[in-house]
C-alpha positions as CSV (number, residue, x, y, z in Angstrom):
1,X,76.2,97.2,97.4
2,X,73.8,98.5,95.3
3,X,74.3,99.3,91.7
4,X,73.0,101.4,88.6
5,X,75.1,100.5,85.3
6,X,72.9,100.8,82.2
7,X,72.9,97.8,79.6
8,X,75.1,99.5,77.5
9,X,77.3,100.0,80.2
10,X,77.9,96.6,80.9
11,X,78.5,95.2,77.9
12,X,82.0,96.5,78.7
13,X,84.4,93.8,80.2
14,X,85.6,96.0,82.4
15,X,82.9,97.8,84.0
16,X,80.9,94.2,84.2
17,X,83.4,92.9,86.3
18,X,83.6,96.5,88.3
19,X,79.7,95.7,89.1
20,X,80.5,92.2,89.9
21,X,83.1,93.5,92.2
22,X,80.8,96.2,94.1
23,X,78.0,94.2,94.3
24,X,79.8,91.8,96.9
25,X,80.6,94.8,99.1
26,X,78.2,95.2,102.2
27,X,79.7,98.4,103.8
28,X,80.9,96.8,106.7
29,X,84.6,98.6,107.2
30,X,86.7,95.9,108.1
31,X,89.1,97.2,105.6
32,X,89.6,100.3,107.4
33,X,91.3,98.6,110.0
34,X,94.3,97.6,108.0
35,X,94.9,99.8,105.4
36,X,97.6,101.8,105.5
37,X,96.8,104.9,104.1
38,X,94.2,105.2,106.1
39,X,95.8,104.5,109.4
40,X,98.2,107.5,108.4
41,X,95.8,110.3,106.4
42,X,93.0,109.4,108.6
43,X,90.7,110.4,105.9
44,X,87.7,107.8,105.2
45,X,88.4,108.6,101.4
46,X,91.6,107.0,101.8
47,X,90.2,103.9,102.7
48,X,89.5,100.7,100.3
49,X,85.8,101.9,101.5
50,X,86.0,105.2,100.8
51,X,87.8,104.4,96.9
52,X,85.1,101.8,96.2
53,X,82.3,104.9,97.0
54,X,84.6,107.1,94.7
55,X,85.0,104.7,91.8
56,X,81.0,103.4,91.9
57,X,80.2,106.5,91.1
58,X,82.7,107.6,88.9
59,X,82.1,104.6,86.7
60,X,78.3,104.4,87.1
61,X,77.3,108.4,85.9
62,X,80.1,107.5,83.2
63,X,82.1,111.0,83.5
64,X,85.3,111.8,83.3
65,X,87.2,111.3,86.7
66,X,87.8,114.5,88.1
67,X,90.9,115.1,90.4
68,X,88.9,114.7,93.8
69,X,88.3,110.7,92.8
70,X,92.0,111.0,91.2
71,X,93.9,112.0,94.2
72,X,92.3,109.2,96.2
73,X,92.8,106.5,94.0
74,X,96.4,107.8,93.6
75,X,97.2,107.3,97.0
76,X,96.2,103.6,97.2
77,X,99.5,101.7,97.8
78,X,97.5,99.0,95.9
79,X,98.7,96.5,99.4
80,X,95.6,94.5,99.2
81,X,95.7,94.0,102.6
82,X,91.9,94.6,102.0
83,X,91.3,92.1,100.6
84,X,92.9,89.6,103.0
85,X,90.6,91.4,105.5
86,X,87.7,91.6,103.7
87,X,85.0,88.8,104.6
88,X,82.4,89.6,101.9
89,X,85.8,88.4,99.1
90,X,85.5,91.9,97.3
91,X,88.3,91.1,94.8
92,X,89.9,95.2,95.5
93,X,92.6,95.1,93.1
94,X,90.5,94.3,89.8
95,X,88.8,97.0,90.7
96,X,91.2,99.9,91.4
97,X,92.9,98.6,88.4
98,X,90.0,99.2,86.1
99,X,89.7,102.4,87.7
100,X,93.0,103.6,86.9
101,X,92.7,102.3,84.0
102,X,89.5,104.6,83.2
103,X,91.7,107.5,84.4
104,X,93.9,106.9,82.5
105,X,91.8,107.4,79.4
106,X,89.3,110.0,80.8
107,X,91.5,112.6,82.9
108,X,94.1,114.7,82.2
109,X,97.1,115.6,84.6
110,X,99.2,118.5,85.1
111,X,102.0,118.3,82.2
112,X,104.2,117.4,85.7
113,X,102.6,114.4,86.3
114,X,101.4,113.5,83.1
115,X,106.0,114.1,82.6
116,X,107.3,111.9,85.4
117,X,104.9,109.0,84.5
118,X,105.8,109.1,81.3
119,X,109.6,108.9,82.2
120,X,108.8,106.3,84.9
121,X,107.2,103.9,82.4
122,X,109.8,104.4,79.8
123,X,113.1,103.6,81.7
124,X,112.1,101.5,84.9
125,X,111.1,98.4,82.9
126,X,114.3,98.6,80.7
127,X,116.9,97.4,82.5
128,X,119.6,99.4,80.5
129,X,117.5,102.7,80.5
130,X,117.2,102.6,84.2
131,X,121.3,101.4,84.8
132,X,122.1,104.7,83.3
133,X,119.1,107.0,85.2
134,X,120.5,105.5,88.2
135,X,123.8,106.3,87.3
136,X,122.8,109.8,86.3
137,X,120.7,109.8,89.9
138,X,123.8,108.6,92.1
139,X,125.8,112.0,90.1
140,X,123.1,114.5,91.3
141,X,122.5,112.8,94.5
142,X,124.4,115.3,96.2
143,X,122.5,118.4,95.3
144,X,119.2,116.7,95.8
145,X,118.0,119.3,98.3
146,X,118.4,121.4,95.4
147,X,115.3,119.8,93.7
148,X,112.2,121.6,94.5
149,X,109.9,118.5,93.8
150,X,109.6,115.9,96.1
151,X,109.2,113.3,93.5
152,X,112.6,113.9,92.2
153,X,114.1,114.0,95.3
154,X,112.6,110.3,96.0
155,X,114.0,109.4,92.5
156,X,117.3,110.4,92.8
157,X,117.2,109.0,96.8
158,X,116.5,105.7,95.0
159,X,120.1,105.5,93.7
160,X,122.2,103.1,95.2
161,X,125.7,103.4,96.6
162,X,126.8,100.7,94.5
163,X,125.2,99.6,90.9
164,X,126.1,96.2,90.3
165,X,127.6,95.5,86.8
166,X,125.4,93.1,84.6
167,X,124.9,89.5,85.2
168,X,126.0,87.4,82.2
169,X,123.3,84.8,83.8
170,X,120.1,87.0,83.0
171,X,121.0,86.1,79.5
172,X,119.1,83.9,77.2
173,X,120.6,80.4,78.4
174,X,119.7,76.8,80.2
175,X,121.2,76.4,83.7
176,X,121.5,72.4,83.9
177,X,120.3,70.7,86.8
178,X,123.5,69.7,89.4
179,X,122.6,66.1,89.9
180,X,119.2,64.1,88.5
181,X,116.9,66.3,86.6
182,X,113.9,66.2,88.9
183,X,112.4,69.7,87.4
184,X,112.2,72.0,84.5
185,X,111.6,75.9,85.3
186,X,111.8,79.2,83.6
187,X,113.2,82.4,85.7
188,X,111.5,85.5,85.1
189,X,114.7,87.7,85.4
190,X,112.5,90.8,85.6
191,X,113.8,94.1,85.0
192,X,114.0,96.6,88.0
193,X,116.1,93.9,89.8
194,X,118.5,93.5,86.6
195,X,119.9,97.2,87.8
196,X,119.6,97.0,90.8
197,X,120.6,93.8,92.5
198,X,121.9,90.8,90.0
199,X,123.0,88.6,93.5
200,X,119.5,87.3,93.8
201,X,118.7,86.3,90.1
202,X,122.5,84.5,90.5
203,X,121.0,83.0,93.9
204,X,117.7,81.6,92.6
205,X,119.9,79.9,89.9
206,X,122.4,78.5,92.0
207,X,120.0,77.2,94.8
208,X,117.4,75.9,91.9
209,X,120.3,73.8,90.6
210,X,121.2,72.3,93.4
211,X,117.8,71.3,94.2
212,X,117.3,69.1,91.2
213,X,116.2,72.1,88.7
214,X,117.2,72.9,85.0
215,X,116.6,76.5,85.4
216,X,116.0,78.1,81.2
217,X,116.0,82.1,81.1
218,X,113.5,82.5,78.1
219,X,114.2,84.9,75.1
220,X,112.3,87.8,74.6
221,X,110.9,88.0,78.3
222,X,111.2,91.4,80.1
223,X,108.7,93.7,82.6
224,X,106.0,91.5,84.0
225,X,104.0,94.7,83.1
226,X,103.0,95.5,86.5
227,X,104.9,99.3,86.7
228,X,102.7,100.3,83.7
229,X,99.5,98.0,84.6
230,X,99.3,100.2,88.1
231,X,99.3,103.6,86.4
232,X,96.7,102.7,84.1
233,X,98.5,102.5,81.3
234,X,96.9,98.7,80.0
235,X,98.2,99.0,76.0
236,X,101.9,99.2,77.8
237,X,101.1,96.8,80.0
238,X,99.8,94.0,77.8
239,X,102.6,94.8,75.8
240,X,105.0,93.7,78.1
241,X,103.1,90.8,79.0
242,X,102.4,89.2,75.8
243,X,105.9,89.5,75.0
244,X,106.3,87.6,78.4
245,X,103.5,85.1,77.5
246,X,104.9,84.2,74.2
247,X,108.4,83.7,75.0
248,X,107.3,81.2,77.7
249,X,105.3,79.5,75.7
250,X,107.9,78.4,73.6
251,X,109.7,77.1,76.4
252,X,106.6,75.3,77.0
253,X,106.3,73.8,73.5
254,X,110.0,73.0,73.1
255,X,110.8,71.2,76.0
256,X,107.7,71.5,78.9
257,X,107.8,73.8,82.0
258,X,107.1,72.5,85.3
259,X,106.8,76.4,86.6
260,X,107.6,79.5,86.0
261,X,110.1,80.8,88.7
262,X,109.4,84.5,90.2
263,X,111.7,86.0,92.3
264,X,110.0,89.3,93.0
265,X,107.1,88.9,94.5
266,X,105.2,92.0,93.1
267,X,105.7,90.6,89.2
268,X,104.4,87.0,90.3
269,X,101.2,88.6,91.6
270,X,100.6,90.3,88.3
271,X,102.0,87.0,86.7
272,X,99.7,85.2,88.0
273,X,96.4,87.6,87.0
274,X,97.9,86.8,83.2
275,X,94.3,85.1,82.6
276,X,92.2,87.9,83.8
277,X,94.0,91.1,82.2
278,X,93.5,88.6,78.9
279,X,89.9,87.8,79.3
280,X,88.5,87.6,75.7
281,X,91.9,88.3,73.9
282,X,93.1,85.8,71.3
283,X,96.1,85.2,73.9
284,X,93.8,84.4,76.7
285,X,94.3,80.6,76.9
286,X,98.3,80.8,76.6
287,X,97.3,83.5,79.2
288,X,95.8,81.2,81.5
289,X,98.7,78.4,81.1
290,X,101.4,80.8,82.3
291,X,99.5,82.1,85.1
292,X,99.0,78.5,86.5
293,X,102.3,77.6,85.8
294,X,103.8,80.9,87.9
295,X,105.1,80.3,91.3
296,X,107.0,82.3,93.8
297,X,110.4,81.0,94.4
298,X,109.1,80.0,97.9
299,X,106.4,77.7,96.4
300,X,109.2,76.0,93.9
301,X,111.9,75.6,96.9
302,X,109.6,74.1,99.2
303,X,108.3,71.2,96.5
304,X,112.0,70.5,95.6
305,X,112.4,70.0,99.2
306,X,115.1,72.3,101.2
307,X,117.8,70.4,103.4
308,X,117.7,70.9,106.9
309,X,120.3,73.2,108.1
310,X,122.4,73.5,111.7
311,X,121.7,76.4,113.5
312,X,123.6,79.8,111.6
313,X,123.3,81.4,115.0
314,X,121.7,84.3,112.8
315,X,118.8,86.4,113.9
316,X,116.2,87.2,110.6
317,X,113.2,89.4,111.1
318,X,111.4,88.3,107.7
319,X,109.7,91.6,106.0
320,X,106.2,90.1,104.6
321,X,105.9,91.9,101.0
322,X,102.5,92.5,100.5
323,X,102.2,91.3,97.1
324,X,103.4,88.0,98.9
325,X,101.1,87.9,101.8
326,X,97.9,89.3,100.4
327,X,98.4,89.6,96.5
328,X,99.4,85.7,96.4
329,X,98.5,84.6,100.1
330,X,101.8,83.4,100.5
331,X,102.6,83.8,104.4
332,X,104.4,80.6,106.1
333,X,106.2,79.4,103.3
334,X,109.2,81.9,103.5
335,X,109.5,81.7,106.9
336,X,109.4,77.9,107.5
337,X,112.3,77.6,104.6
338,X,114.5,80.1,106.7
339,X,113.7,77.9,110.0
340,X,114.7,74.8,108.1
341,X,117.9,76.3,106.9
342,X,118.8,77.3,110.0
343,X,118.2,80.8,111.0
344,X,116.0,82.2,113.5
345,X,113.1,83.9,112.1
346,X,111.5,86.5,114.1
347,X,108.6,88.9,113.2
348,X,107.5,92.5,113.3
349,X,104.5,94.3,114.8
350,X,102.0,94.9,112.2
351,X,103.7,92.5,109.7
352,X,100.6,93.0,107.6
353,X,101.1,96.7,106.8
354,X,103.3,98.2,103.7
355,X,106.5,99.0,103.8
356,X,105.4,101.8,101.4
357,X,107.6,100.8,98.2
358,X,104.5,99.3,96.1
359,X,106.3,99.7,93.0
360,X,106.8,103.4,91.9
361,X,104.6,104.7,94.8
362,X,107.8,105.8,96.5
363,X,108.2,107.8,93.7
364,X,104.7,109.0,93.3
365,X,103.9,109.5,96.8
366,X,107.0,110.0,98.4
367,X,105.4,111.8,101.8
368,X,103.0,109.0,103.0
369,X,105.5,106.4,101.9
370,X,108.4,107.8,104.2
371,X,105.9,107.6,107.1
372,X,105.0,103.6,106.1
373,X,108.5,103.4,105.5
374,X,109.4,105.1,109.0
375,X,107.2,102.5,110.5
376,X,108.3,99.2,109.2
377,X,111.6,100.4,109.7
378,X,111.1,100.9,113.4
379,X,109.1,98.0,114.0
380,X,111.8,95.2,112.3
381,X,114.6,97.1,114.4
382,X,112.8,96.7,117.1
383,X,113.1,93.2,117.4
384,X,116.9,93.5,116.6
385,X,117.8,91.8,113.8
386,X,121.1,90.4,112.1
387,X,119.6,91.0,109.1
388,X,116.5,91.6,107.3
389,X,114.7,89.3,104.9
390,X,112.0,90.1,102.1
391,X,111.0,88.2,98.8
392,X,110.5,91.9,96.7
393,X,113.6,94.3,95.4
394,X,110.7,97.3,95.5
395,X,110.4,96.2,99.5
396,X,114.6,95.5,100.0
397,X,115.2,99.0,99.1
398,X,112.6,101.0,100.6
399,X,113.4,99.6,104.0
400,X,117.3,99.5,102.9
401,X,116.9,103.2,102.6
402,X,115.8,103.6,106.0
403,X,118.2,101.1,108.2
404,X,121.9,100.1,108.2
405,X,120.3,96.7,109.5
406,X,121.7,94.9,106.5
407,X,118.8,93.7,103.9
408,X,119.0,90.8,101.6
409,X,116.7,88.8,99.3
410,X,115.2,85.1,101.4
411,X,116.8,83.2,98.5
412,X,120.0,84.7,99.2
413,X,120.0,83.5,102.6
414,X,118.9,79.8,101.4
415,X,121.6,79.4,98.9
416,X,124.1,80.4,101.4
417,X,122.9,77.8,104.0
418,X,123.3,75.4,101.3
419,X,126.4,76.1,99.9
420,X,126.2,79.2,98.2
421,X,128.3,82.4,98.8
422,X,128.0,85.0,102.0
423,X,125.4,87.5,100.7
424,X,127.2,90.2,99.8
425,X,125.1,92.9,102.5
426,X,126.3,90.5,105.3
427,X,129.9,90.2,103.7
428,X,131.7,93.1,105.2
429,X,130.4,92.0,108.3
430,X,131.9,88.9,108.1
431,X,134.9,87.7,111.2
C-alpha cells in the first residue's frame, strides 16, 4: 500500500511504525474471510481492510478522528485472527493500537462514553474495586431490564452467581518446588481473575509445584495494562506495566527467573509486546527481558514435562482464545497437554473465530458480542461436551454466560489429572 506521511510526520514513533505497517498491505482481502465482525455486520468497513483504509487516512491528512473512523475502529474485537490470515505479515494490532491511541488524544466522546470508559479503566484492573462493583452488579442484577443502556445491562450481566472470596496465595510469597528444584517462575496473578475466579491462580500454583517449579508471586505487580492499552489510554497503560516490569525485575536480580508464568492468555499477549510499547523509553531493555521471559502456562507445563494420564472418560471441547491462537500463535500445545492427561479433546467449527469477550468489548459492544457469543456457544455444544476448556477468564465467562455446559480454566483440568482437586464447575456434578 501506498503511502503519503510528510517528514515531520514520521519522525513520530508511532506513525513510522503505522507506515511500516501499511506499506506491507497489498489489498488482497484475505482477512475478510475470518474476521468476525465482518462475517456478522457485513459491512467492508468492519473489516481489518476496511480499518486499515480508515486509519491511513486518518493518520496521513493528520485530523482529528471523526466518529465515522471511530465507530469502526470501536467495533474491532482486536481477535487478530487477521493477522494469522494475512500472507503479506501486516502486523494489525500495532496498528489499531496506535490508532486508538490517536483517538484517544484527538476525539472527543459523548460524556456517556467518554463516563463508562472512564469507570471501566478505574475498577476492572483493581481487583478490590471490581470485587465490590461486582458485588454491587449481582444486587441490581435483578432489575437489569430496568437499565435503558445496553452497556449497563452487559455490566451488571457480567456478575457472577458466586464471587469467590480472596486467595491468600495471590499474595506476595514463594511457593517452594514439591521435590528437586528444576525451575524458577514468577505468576502474573493478574487482576480481573483475582475477582473473579481465584481456583485457577490456586491451580497454576499447585500443578507448577508439582512439576519441579518454585513458583514467586512478585510485589508490586498488578494489570498487565492491556484493559487500558485497548482503549487508547497508553499513560494508564504504561503505568501498569512498568510497575509490572520493575517488580519482575527484581525477581530477576535477586534470585533469576526462568519465565514469567501467564495464566490468562490475553495479558501474556500484551506481556509479551512489553519491548515494543517501550521502544525508546529508558525502561525499554528491562522491557525486552520480561517480554522474552513471558510464557503461557501451556509453554511452561509442556517444558516441565506433564505425566501421562489414564483415560478420565471425560469429553473436553477446548475454546481456542484468540489472544492464544493468533495473538501468541499458541494452537496445539493446550490441547496435546489435555490428550496427555487423559481427556478427550474435541473441537468446534470455526475454532478460529471470537467468542466476543476481547476484554471489555462485551461491555462496549454488547450487541455484536451476543451474536459471536451465540455462535461459539452453539458450535462447542454442538459437539456435546462434558465440559468446556479455555486458557482466558475474559473467554470462560463470556461463553459461561451463554451455556450451562460447565466451563473451567485448561490448568484446572491438568492439576486435577495430576492430583489436584475436582474443579469446582464439575464438582456438583460429581457421583
Amino acid at each position: 500500500m501506498q503511502t503519503f506521511f510528510s517528514p515531520e510526520q514520521l519522525t513520530d514513533r508511532g506513525t513510522a511504525r503505522a507506515n511500516e505497517i501499511l506499506r506491507t498491505c497489498v489489498h488482497c482481502g484475505f482477512c475478510t474471510a475470518t474476521c468476525p465482525t465482518y462475517q456478522v455486520l457485513g459491512d467492508e468497513l468492519d473489516s481489518p481492510r476496511g480499518r486499515i483504509y480508515l486509519i491511513k487516512e486518518m493518520l496521513e491528512s493528520g485530523r482529528p478522528a471523526d466518529a465515522r473512523t471511530v465507530k469502526h475502529v470501536d467495533r474491532c474485537l482486536s481477535c487478530l485472527a487477521c493477522m494469522t490470515t494475512c500472507p503479506s505479515g501486516v502486523h494489525y494490532m500495532h496498528l489499531v493500537d496506535h490508532a486508538r491511541a490517536y483517538i484517544e488524544k484527538t476525539y472527543r466522546r459523548p460524556w456517556h462514553d467518554r463516563a463508562l470508559r472512564w469507570v471501566l479503566a478505574r475498577i476492572i484492573p483493581y481487583p478490590n474495586r471490581f470485587r465490590l462493583a461486582l458485588l454491587g452488579a449481582k444486587i441490581a442484577k435483578p432489575f437489569a431490564r430496568l437499565v435503558p443502556d445496553a452497556r449497563l445491562r452487559a455490566m451488571l450481566a457480567m456478575a457472577p452467581a458466586h464471587i469467590p472470596p480472596v486467595s491468600r496465595n495471590d499474595d506476595p510469597q514463594t511457593f517452594p518446588a514439591r521435590g528437586e528444584r528444576r525451575m524458577r517462575v514468577a505468576l502474573m496473578t493478574g487482576c480481573a481473575q483475582k475477582a473473579l475466579n481465584t481456583d485457577i491462580n490456586d491451580a497454576t500454583i499447585r500443578l507448577l509445584r508439582r512439576l519441579g517449579a518454585e513458583v514467586v508471586v512478585a510485589r508490586g505487580q498488578g494489570c498487565c495494562g492491556a484493559l487500558t492499552h485497548h482503549m487508547g489510554k497508553e499513560r494508564e497503560a504504561h503505568a501498569s506495566a512498568a510497575a509490572n516490569i520493575r517488580a519482575w525485575m527484581a525477581e530477576v536480580r535477586a534470585g533469576g527467573l526462568d519465565a514469567i508464568v501467564i495464566n490468562t492468555s490475553g495479558c501474556g499477549t500484551t506481556v509479551k509486546d512489553y519491548g515494543h510499547m517501550f521502544a525508546g523509553d529508558p525502561l525499554e531493555a528491562e522491557a525486552k527481558t520480561v517480554a522474552g521471559l513471558a510464557r503461557d502456562v501451556s509453554e511452561v507445563i509442556q517444558t516441565l514435562g506433564l505425566p501421562a494420564g489414564a483415560k478420565q472418560g471425560l469429553r473436553v471441547a477446548y475454546h481456542a482464545a484468540c489472544s492464544l491462537q493468533h495473538g501468541q500463535q499458541i494452537k496445539a500445545t493446550p490441547k496435546d497437554l489435555l490428550k496427555r492427561a487423559g481427556f478427550e479433546v474435541v473441537e468446534p467449527a470455526d475454532s478460529h473465530l471470537c467468542c466476543g469477550s476481547a476484554g471489555t468489548y462485551n461491555l462496549l459492544q454488547p450487541e455484536i458480542s451476543a451474536q459471536l457469543k451465540s455462535r461459539k456457544v452453539a458450535t462447542l455444544e454442538a459437539r456435546r461436551p462434558d465440559v468446556i476448556a479455555a486458557g482466558n477468564i475474559g473467554c470462560m465467562m463470556q461463553i459461561g454466560s451463554g451455556t450451562q455446559v460447565p466451563v473451567v480454566h485448561t490448568v484446572e483440568l491438568l492439576d486435577w489429572a495430576t492430583g489436584g482437586p475436582r474443579p469446582r464447575a464439575l464438582a456438583a456434578e460429581a457421583p
